[in-house]
N, C-alpha and C positions, 0 to 999 in steps of 0.2 A: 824495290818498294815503289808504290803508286803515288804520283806525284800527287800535291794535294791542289787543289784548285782553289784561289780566295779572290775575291772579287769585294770591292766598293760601292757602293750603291749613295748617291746622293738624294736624301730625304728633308723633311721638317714634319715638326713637331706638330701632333693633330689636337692635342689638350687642350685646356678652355681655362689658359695663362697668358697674362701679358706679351711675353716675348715673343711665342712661336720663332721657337730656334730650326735652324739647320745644324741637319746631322747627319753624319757618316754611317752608314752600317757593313760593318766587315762581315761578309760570307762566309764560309769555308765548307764546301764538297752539300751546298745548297741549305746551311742553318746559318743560321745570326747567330754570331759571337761575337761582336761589339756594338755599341753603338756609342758614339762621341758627337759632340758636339765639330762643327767647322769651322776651323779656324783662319778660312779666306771668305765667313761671312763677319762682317763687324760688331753685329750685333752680339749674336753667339760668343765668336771671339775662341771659340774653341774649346768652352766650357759649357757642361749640361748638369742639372739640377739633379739631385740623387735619385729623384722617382725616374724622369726617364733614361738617365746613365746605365738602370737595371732594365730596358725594356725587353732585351732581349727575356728576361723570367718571364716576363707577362708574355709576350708571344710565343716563346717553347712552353709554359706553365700546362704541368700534368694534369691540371682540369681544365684546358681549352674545349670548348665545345665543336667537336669535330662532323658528329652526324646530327641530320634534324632529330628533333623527339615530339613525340605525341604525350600528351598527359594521360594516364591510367591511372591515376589518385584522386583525393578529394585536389580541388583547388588549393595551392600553400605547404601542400605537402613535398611539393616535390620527386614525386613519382612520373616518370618520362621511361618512356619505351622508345627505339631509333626507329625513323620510316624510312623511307627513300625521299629524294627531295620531289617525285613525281608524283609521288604518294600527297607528301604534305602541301602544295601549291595547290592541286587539283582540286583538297579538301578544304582549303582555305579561300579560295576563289569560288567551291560551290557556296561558303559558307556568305560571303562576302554581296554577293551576289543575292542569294535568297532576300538576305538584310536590304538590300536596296529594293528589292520587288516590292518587300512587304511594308516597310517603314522609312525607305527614301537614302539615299545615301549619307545624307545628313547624320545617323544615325552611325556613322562611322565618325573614328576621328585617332587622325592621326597623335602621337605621342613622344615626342624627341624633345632633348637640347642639345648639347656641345660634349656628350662624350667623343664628339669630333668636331672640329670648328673647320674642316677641311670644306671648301664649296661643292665640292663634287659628289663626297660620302654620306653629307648632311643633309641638304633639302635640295639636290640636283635633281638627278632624277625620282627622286623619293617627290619631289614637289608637283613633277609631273604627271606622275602617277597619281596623285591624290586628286589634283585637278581633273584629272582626266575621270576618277572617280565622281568626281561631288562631293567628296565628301565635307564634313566639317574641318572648318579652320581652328587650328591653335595658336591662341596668343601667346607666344613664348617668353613668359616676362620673369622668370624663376630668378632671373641674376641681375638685370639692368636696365631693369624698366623706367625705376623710378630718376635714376640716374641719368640716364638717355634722354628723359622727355626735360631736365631738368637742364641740362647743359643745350639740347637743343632749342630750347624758349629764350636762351640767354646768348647763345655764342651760335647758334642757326646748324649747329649739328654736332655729332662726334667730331670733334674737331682740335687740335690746340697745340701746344709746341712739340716740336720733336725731339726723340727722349735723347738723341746723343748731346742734344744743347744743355741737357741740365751737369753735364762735365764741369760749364763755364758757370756754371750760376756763382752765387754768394751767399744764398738764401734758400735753404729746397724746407716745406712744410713739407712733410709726409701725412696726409691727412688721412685716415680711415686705412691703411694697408700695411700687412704686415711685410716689406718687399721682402725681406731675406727671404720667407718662406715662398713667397705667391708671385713676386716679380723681380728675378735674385739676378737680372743682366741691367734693370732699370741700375738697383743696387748700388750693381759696378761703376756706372757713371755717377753714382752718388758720393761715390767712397771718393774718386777722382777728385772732386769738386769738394770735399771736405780736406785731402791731401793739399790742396790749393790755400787754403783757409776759411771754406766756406762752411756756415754752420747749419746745423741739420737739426731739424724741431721735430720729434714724433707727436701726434694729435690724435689719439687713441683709448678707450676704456681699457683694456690690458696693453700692461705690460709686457709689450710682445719684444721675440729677437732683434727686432728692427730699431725699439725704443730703447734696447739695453746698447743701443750702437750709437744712437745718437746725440747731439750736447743736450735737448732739454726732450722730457715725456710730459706731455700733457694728459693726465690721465680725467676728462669728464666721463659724464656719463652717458649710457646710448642715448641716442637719438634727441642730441642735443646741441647739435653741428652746426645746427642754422642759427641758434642766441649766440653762440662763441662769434661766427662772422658777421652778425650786426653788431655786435660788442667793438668789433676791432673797426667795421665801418664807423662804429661811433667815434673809438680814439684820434682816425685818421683824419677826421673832420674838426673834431675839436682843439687838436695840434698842426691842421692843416701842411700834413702831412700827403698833398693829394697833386697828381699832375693835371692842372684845372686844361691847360690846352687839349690833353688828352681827351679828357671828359667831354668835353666842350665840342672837340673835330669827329669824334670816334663814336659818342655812346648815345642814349635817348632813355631817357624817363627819370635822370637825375635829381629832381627835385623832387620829385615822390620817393626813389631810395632815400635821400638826403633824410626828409621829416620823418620816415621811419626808421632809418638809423639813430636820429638821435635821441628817440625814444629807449634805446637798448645800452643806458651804462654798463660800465665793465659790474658793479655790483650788483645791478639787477642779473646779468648773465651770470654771473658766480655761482646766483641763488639757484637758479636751473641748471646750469652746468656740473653745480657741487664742485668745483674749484675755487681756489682763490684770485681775488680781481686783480690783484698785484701781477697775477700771471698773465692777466689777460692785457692787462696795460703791458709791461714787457714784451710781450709778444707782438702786440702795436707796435713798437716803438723797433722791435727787431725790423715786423717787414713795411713797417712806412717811410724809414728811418731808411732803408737798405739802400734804394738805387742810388740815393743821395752821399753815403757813407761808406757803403761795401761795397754795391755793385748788382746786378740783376738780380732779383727775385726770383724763386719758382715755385708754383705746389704741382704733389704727386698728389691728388687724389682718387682714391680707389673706391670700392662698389661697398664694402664696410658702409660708410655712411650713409648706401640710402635703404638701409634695410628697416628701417621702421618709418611709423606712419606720416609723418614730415618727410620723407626721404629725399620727394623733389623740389622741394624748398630748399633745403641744406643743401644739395647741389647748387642751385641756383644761383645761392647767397654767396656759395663760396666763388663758383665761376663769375660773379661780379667784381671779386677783390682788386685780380690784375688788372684794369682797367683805370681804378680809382689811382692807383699810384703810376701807373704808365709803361707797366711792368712788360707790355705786347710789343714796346720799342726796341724791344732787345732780345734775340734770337734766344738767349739762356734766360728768358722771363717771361711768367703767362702760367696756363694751367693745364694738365690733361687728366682729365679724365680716360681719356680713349679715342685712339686712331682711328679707328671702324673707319668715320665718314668721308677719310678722304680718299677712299679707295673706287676708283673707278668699275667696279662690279655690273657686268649686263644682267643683272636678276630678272630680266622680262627672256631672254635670248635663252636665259635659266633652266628657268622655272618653268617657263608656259602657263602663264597663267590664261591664254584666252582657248587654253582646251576646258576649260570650265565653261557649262552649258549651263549653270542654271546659278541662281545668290544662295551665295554659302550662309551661315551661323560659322559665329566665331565662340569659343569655347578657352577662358583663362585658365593652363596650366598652372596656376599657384591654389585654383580652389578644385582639383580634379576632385578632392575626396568629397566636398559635397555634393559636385555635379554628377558624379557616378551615381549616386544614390538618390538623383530627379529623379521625378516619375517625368513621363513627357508632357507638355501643356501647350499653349498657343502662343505662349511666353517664352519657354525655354526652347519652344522644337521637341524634335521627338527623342524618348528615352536614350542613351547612349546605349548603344548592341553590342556594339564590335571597339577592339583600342587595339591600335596596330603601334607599336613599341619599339624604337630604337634610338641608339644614341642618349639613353636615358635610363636611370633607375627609379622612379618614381616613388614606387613603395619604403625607400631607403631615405629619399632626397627633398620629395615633396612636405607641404608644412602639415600640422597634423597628423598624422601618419595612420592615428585610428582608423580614421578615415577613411584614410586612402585602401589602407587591412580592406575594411569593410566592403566598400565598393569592388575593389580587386577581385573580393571572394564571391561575389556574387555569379553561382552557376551557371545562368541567362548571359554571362556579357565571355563573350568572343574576342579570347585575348592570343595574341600573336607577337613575340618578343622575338624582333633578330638581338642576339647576343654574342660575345665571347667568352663569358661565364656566367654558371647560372647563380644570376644575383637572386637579393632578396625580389626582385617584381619576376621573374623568369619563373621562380617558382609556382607562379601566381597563373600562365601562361597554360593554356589549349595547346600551341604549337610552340616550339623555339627553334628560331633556326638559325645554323652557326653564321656568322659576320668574320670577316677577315679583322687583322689588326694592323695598326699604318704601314708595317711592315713588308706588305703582303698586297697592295691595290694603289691604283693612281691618285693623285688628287692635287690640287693647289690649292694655297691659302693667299689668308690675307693676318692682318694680325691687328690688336687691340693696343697695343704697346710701340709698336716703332711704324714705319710705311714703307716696310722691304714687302713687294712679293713672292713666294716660297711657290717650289713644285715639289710633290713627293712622288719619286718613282717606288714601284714595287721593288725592295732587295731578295724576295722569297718566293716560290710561289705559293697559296692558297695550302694551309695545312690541312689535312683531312681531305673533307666536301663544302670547308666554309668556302662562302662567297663575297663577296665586295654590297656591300649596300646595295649600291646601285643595279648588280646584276641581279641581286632579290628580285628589287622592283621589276627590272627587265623581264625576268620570269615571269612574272603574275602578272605583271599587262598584259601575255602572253596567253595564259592558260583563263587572264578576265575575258579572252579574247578583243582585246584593245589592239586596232590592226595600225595607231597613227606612227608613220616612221620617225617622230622624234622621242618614241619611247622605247626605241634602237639603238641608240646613239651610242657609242662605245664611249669610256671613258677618257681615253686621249682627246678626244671628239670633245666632251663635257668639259676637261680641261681648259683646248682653247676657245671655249665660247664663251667662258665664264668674264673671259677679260676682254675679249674681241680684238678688235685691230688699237687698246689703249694700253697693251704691255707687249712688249720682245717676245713671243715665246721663245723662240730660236735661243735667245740669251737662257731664259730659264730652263730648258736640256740642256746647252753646255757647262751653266754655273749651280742652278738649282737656286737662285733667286736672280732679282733685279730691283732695281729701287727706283720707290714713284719720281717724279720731275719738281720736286715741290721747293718752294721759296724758305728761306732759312730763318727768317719772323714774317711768319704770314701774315700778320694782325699789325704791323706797326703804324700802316699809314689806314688804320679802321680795313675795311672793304670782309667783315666778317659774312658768312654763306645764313646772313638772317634775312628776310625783306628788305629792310632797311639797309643792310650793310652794314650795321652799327652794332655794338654791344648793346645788345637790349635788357637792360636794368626794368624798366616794366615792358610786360609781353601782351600787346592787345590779342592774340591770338586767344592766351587765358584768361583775357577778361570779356574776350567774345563768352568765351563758355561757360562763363559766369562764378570764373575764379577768381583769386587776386591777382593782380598784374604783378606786384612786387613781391619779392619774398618773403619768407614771414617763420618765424617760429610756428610749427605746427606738434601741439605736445605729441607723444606717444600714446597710443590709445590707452595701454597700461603702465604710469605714470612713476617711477619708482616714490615709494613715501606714501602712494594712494591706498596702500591695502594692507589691513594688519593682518589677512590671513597670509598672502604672499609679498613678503615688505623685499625680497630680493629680484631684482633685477640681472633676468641672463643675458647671455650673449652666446652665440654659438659656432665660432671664426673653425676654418680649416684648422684639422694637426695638418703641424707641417710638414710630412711625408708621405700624406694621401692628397687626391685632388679631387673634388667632393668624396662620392665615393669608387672612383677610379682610385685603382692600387690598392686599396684597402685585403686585397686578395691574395699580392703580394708576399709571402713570406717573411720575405729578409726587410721591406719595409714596414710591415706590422709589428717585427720583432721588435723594430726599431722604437714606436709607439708604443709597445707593452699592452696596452688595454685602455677601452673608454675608462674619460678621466672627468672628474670638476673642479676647475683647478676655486676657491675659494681665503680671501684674505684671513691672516690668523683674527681676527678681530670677529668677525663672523663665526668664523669657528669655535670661539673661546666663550662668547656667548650661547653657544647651541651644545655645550660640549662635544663637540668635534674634535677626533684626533685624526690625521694623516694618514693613510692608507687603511683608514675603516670603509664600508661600504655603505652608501646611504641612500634615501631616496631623496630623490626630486619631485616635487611635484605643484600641479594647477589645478584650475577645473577642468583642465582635458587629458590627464591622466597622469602617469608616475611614472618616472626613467628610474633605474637603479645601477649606479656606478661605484666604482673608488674614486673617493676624496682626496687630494692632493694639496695639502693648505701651501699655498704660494705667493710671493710679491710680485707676481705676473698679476692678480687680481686687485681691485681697489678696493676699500670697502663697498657694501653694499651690491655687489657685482660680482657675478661667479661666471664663470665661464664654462661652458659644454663643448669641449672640443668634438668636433665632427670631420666627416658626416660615416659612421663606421657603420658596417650590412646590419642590419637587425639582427640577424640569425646569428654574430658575432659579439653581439652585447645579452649582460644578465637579461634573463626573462624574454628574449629572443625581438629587445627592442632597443632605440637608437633616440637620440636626444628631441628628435622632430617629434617624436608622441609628446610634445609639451608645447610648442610651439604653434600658433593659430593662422587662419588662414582670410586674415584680415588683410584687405588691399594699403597700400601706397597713395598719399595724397595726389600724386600722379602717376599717370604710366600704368596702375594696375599690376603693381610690383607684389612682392609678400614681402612681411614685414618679424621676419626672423627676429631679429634685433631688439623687437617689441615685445618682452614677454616677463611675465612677473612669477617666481615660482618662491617656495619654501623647504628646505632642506633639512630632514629631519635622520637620525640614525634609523638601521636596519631593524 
């Protein structure tokens, strides 16, 4: 008998989750038949979350896209015929190419997020290419825009404690996240830290797994994050519950928070929150009360909160809290939003951006569906021609969705999707051409959740004729005839230039991470990465721009209570065994999900005669979702929940919950505002 051959391959995780775990992938005679979590990285700890535990389906999955295809149908149909890849570059680069003669490269524009968060697969060489194009830039704001710009005017970047310290807390607010589902290693250190006797507050509009775990659920409602944390700024002042040296050594614009905090009783926030003020005073008294009583504070806050039109306010408000009580003095006290900033990334060594010869237009990914359908002006720049696709489902994932249908299908525009399957926007696609899966190509990370950095080596090689991102690109600088040799660069190559001489590689081949040099309470003696150094409670940056300096309650544009044709309030959070619409493709994880659902409180339902598992619609002024009902105590009153983000082609009427959802910006950042949306739910 022929021996078998099994090999190891040390990887991480390329999903667009907190943790970015390392993982093992077991070979055997050149297929992937395990993959596991590593249990000599800490973070991991040796466990993987159920969607990538099955990755191996998604990489062997009997509709992997193996050879390019050419479109032979209307646009959406779905109709692909295979070329050769020499066939399809050649036609894609005449195409590419003509568009720039005639209407300026401007007229292209690239289209990705984080169906890879890998540096290498994502905007490596993909960034270089574009540059070297011209073409239009994309603001890539679809998940944490509003967030980002809101924690950076307050704390001077992604920045904030590190997630193994919340073990030791005494205090963790989980605000806006559902961890079990979305960040199930933070979790882990939670659960530690409650085994200890520390108590765990969920801060959430549903009912989530997270909140069924926790001692108390705060169930307000959307986007109404930022009155909750001037409510609690107000108790802490009023029971001078506040570490004044802290304040006083560390922070700047105190007395502007201070007179608007105490404008925001716990009763006035009730009134907008829809909770009761008793909860809101308790909740003061938990974390003002805490370092005095218990012991460190902390909050998890997640990207939940800044999806509606307040979103970087609420941020804001909240990353002001630790401060007030002194919560930064203590390595298990403070706030994260997200690691991103402390990661030493050479994005200039990258990306290349000074192979751009001429000034871009930028173009926001959250409103593609109107901007596909500009005419050109002197305003906008010229028509969009061409969308080159990866890393992204747009037609599934973007807000709106009609929209996005609509522009997609437009005959005139030259669409190009590297993929792994053909999603709902592939269909939509001129050309698609197969992309490798983590499995299969190089890459290093960085992560959102802890400050370990990851290397993923290839365990496989290239199924079919896919190829690696990056070699796409490589190709078609090529056949652009683009002769510059950093559009060569091989992916080991991309690897170590991503970190430069600021990480071990050597350590990362032999272990497959390494972890940054970073101090264990960054913030205790102030020295935050703002101008100042300080916790910036008012941000002159935003009142350069003729914003407010402080933060502020900012309503929702769609106000729940505002409309008696749509008097409900959605929200549209992950199921929890897809990751937007990654996995949804899945088998064994879709079975798991059963089918688009709205999860809606009996009270709601009992008014509208609604029973449980009938079919209903949903609907706005921008169109009608039709799902199964699921009357649940995961929902609140007034508040239904659209679980997402499932392919269109896989929901009733060939649509998915974003046909209801608008494509209205974020007080900051230029985020979309999911979260904002008012619908009414009538039977079939």
């Amino acid at each position: 008998m022929k021996a078998t051959a099994v090999t190891r391959v040390l990887g991480a995780c390329p999903h667009d989750c907190p943790d970015t775990c390392s993982f093992i992938t077991t070979v055997q005679d050149g297929v992937a038949v395990k993959v596991q979590g590593n249990p000599a990285h800490s973070h991991t700890n040796g466990g993987l979350c159920t969607k990538v535990s099955r990755y191996t389906e998604r990489t062997h999955h009997p509709d992997r896209l193996l050879t390019p295809l050419r479109r032979i149908g209307p646009k959406g149909s779905g109709q692909f015929a295979p070329v050769t890849w020499d066939t399809a570059l050649a036609a894609i680069a005449a195409r590419l190419t003509a568009i720039t003669q005639s209407s300026g490269p401007q007229a292209i524009l690239p289209y990705s997020y984080a169906g890879t968060i890998g540096l290498v697969q994502s905007e490596g060489m993909a960034a270089r290419f574009f540059n070297r194009l011209g073409a239009s830039e994309l603001a890539r704001t679809i998940c944490s825009m509003a967030g980002t710009e809101g924690v950076t005017h307050t704390l001077g970047g992604k920045v904030g404690m590190r997630v193994e310290f919340y073990a030791e807390a005494k205090l963790i607010l989980i605000w806006g996240s559902n961890s079990i589902g979305s960040n199930l290693h933070f979790w882990r250190y939670a659960q530690i830290a409650k085994r200890n006797g520390a108590k765990l507050i969920c801060i959430d509009p549903r009912r989530t797994e997270t909140a069924d775990k926790c001692d108390e659920h705060i169930a307000l409602l959307p986007g109404t994050d930022a009155a909750l944390a001037l409510a609690l700024m107000h108790e802490l002042i009023e029971n001078d519950w506040l570490d004044h040296d802290y304040i006083e050594r560390y922070t700047s614009g105190w007395t502007q928070l201070r007179e608007r905090a105490l404008a925001w009783t716990p009763e006035r926030a009730a009134r907008v929150c829809g909770i009761d003020a008793g909860q809101i005073r308790s909740l003061a008294r938990d974390y003002g009360a805490s370092v005095q009583t218990r012991g460190p504070a902390a909050i998890r806050v997640n990207y939940g909160v800044q999806r509606a039109h307040g979103g970087g306010n609420a941020v804001r408000a909240i990353a002001c809290l630790p401060a007030l009580i002194g919560a930064w003095r203590h390595r298990a006290g403070g706030v994260l939003l997200s690691s991103s900033g402390q990661y030493p990334v050479q994005r200039a060594a990258l990306e290349q951006p000074q192979l751009r010869r001429s000034p871009s237009r930028t173009i926001n990914m959250s409103t593609i569906g109107d901007d596909l359908l500009r005419p050109g002006s002197q305003h906008f720049g010229p028509r969009i021609e061409s969308l080159i696709v990866y890393n992204s489902n747009p037609v599934a994932v973007a807000p709106q969705s009609s929209k996005v249908v609509e522009g997609f299908s437009r005959e005139d525009l030259f669409t190009v999707v590297l993929e792994q399957f053909q999603t709902d926007t592939a269909d939509y696609a001129d050309y698609i051409l197969p992309a490798t899966t983590q499995l299969e190509h190089w890459d290093v990370h960085l992560s959102y959740g802890h400050t370990d950095v990851l290397l993923n080596r290839p365990a496989i090689a290239p199924l079919g004729e896919a190829k690696p991102n990056s070699q796409i690109f490589r190709d078609l600088a090529c056949h652009m005839g683009f002769t510059e040799p950093c559009l060569q660069d091989d992916d080991e190559t991309l690897c170590r230039t991503a970190y430069g001489d600021a990480v071990n590689f050597d350590e990362l081949l032999k272990q497959g991470f390494t972890r940054l040099p970073l101090p264990d309470a960054p913030y205790a003696e102030g020295g935050f990465p703002t101008v100042s150094g300080r916790c910036e409670f008012y941000s002159e940056r935003l009142a350069a721009a003729g914003l407010d300096g402080i933060p502020d309650y900012v309503p929702n544009y769609e106000t729940p209570g505002s409309s008696t044709r749509y008097p409900l309030a959605m929200i549209s959070p992950p199921a929890r065994n897809f990751l937007n619409s990654s996995f949804v493709n899945v088998k064994s994880l879709r079975d798991i999900e059963g089918e688009p659902i709205l999860e809606m409180h009996a009270s709601d339902a009992a008014a509208r005669g609604l029973e449980s598992g009938c079919i209903v619609r949903v609907t706005n002024d921008r169109g009608e979702y039709r799902c199964k009902l699921v009357i649940s105590a995961r929902a609140r009153p007034g508040v239904v929940n659209g679980l997402g983000i499932w392919w269109r082609k896989l929901g009733l009427d060939g649509k998915n919950v974003n046909e209801l959802t608008s494509q209205r910006l974020t007080d900051m950042g230029g985020g979309p505002t999911f979260y904002d949306c008012l619908v009414e739910v009538v039977a079939t």
